[in-house]
C-alpha positions as CSV (number, residue, x, y, z in Angstrom):
1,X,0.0,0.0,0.0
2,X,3.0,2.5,1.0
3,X,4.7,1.8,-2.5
4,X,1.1,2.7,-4.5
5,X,0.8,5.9,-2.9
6,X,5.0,7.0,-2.9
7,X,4.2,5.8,-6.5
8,X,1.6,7.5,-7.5
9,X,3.0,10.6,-5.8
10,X,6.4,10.3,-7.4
11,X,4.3,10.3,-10.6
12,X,2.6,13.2,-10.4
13,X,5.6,15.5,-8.9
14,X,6.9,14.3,-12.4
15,X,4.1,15.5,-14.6
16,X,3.9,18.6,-12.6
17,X,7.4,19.5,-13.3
18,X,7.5,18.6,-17.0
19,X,4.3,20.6,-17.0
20,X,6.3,23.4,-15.3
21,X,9.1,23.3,-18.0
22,X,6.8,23.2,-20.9
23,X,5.1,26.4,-19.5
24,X,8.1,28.3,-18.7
25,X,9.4,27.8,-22.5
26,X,6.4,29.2,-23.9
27,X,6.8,32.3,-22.0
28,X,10.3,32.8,-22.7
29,X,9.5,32.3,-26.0
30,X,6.7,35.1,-26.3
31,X,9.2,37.0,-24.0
32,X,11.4,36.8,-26.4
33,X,9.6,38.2,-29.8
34,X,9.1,41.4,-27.6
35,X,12.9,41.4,-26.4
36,X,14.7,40.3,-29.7
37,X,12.3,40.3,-32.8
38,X,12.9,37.8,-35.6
39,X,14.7,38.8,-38.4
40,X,13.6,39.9,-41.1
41,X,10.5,41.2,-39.7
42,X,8.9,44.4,-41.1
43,X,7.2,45.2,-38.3
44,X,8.5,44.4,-35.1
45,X,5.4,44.7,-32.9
46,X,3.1,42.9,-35.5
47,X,5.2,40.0,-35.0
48,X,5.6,40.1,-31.6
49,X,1.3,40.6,-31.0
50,X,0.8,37.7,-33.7
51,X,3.1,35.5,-31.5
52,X,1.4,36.5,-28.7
53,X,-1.9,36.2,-30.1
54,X,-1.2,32.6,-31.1
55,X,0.1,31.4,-27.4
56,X,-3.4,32.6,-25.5
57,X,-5.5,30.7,-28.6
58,X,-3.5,27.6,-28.5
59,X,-4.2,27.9,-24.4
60,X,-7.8,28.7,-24.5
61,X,-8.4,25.7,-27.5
62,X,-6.4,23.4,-24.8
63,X,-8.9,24.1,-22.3
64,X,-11.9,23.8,-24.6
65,X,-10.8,20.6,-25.5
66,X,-9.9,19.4,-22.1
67,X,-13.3,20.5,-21.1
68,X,-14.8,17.9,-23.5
69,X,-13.0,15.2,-21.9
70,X,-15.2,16.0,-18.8
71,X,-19.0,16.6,-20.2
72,X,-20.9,13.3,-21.1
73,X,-21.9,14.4,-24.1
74,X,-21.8,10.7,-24.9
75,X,-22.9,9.1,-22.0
76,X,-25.9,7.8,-23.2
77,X,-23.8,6.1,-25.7
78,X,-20.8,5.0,-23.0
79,X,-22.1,2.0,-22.2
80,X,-21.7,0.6,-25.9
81,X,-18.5,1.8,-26.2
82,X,-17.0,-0.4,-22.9
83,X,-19.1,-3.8,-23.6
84,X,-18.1,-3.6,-27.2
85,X,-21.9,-4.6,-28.5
């Protein structure tokens, strides 16, 4: 019983921190259009917004899609799916 929970625990200070990291090099990387523009930009700030406009919509489309996970939109259907009839 002691090993399923250090386990499970051990597992999920894991995902956190990869979680963490992945988060933290997104925001560097928006950061960064605003600090050092790509080259070869014509417009500096028009790069930097369109970067930033493209972080917060692949965000809110995560959480869209992570809220379908959670309706039962199929539930009626579920108990198909499992038995395999």
């Amino acid at each position: 019983m002691c090993f399923v929970v250090h386990r499970r625990f051990t597992e999920e200070i894991f995902a956190a921190l990869i979680s963490v990291i992945f988060i933290i090099e997104a925001i560097t990387a928006v950061v960064k259009l605003y600090t050092e523009p790509p080259p070869g930009s014509p417009d500096d700030q028009s790069a930097a917004f369109l970067g930033t406009m493209l972080c917060f919509g692949t965000y809110g489309l995560a959480m869209q899609l992570r809220s379908i996970k959670v309706r039962f939109f199929l539930f009626p259907y579920s108990f198909y799916f499992r038995t395999g009839n």
